[in-house]
C-alpha positions in Angstrom: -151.6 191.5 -31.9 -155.3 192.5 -30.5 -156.5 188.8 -31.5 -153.6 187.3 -29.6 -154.2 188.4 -26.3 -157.5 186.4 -25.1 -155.5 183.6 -26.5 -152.7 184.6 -23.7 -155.0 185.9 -21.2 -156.7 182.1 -21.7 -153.3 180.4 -21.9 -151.5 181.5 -18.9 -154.6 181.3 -16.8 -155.1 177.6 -17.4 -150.9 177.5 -16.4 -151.3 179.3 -13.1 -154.3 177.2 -12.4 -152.8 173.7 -12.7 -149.8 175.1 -10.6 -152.7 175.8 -7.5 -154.1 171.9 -7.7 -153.0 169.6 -4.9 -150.4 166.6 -5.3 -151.9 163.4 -4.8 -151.5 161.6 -1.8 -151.9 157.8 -2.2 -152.8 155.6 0.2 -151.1 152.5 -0.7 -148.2 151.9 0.9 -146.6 151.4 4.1 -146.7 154.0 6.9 -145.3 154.2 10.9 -147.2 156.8 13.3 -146.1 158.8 15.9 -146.0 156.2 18.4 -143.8 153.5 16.1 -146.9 151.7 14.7 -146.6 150.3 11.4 -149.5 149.9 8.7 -149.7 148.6 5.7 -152.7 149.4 3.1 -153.3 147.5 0.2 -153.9 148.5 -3.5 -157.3 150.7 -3.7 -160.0 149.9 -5.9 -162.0 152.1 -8.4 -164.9 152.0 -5.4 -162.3 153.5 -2.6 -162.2 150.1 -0.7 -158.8 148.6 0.5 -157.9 146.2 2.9 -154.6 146.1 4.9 -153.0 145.2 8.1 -151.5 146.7 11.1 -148.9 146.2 13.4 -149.3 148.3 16.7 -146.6 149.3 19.3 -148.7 150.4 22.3 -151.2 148.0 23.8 -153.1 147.7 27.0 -152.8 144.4 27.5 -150.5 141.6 28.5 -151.3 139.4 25.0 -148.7 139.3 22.6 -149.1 142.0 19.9 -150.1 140.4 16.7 -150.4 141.9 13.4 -154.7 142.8 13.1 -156.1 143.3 9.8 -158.0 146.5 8.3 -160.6 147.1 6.1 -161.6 150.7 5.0 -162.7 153.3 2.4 -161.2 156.1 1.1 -162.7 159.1 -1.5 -161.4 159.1 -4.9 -159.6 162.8 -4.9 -155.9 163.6 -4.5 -155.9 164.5 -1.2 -158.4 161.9 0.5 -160.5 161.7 3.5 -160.5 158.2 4.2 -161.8 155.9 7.2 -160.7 152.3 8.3 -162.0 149.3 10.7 -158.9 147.5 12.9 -160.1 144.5 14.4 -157.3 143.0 17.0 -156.5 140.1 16.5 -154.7 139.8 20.3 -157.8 141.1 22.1 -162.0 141.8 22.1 -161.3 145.6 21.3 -161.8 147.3 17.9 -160.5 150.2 16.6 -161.8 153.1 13.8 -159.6 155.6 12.4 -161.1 158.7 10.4 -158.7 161.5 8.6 -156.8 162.5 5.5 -153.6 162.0 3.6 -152.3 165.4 2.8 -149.3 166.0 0.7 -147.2 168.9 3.0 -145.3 171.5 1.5 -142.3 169.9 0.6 -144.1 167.0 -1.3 -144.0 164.4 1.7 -147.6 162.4 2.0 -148.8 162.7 5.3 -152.0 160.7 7.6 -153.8 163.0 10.0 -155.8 160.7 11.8 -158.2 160.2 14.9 -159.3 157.1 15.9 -161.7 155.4 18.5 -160.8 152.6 20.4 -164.0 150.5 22.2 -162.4 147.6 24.5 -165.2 145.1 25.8 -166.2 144.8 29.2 -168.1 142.3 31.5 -171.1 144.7 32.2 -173.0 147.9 31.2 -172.3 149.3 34.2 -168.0 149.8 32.6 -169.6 151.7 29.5 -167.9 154.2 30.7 -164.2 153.3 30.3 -164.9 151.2 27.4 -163.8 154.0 24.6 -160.9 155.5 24.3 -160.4 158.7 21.5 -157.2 159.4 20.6 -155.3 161.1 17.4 -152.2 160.2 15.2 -149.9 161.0 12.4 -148.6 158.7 9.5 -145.7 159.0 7.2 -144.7 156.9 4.7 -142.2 154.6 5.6 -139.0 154.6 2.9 -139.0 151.9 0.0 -136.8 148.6 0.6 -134.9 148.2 -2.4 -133.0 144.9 -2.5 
């Protein structure tokens, strides 16, 4: 019975151990925000780059809204800090957004993000309204089964 127990010792650690890792959180997929915007990200490749588009509800601007595409990077863990480029297509502003998909406690995925928005304008002397900082939050918008 002596020899067995650094076998159970080792055993149950390695149990309680995988019970402490995270859930992964996947990126692919669509999501809505906060505000009602919708996103879509594309299939990540082994490099973290994806590609996507998104579909904004707020706008300061009296263009038509028109899905923008994305283009970003994300870190290869299970619960990843990621980062992606919108460029409008509806207007001469850009957008970044920095954060990290999170998987909550009861197992939902979950975008914390904050994001810069620069809009152009005429002169150097508007730098100073150009950029806009703002934050959001993704979920995961529910499959459409046919």
């Amino acid at each position: 019975m002596v020899q067995m127990t650094p076998f159970l010792l080792v055993l149950s650690l390695g149990l309680v151990a995988s019970g402490l890792s995270a859930e992964k959180c996947v990126l692919t997929g669509c999501w809505i925000n906060d505000l009602g915007s919708n996103m879509t990200i594309g299939p990540v490749n082994g490099k973290g780059e994806f590609s996507g588009s998104y579909l904004t509800a707020v706008a300061d601007t009296k263009d038509k809204i028109k899905v923008s595409p994305l283009q970003g990077f994300q870190h290869l863990t299970n619960q990843p800090t990621f980062g992606f480029t919108v460029n409008w297509s509806f207007s001469d502003s850009i957008a970044v957004f920095t954060g990290q998909c999170f998987v909550d406690e009861k197992g939902k995925e979950v975008l914390k993000t904050m994001w810069l928005l620069r809009s152009h304008v005429d002169n150097i002397k508007n730098d100073w309204k150009a950029t806009r900082v703002g934050t959001n939050v993704f979920t995961r918008l529910p499959s459409q089964k046919e």
